[in-house]
C-alpha positions, 0 to 999 in steps of 0.5 A: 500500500501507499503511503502519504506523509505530510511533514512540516518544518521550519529552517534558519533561513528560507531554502536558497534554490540555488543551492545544489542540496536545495535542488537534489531534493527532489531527486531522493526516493518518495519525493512528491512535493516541497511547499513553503507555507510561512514565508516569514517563519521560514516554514515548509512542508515536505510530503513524501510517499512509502510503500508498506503493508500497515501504518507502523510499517509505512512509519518506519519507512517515513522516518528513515526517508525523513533523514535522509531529507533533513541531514540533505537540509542540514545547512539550513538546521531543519526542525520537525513541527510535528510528528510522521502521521503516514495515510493512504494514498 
């Protein structure tokens, strides 16, 4: 099954999308968009999909993909807002 997780963030600083990693972003494994919502907070919401076979497993998936995109946005001192809630896709 399918997964959608909606995560949102805030940065130090706007994404510059000059910036190569800014720019791989979409690149990495279940990428389906990258929003801002806050211009002033300097916040963005990431939603990527996984593949499992129930919502601890779909998770588990979230949270390792989700590493990958923070330590990718390192530079910018990405902090999660909320906690991983996978939902059908």
């Amino acid at each position: 099954m399918t997964y959608v997780v909606n995560v949102p963030f805030e940065v130090g600083a706007l994404l510059d999308e000059s910036d190569p990693d800014v720019r791989s972003i979409p690149r990495l494994p279940g990428f389906v968009g990258l929003d801002l919502s806050d211009r002033d907070d300097s916040r963005y919401e990431l939603t990527i999909e996984v593949e499992a076979g129930s919502v601890r497993d779909a998770m588990d998936a979230a949270e390792e993909l989700l590493d990958d995109y923070m330590s990718t946005l390192d530079a910018y001192r990405p902090r999660l807002l909320a906690e991983i809630a996978p939902r059908l896709g």
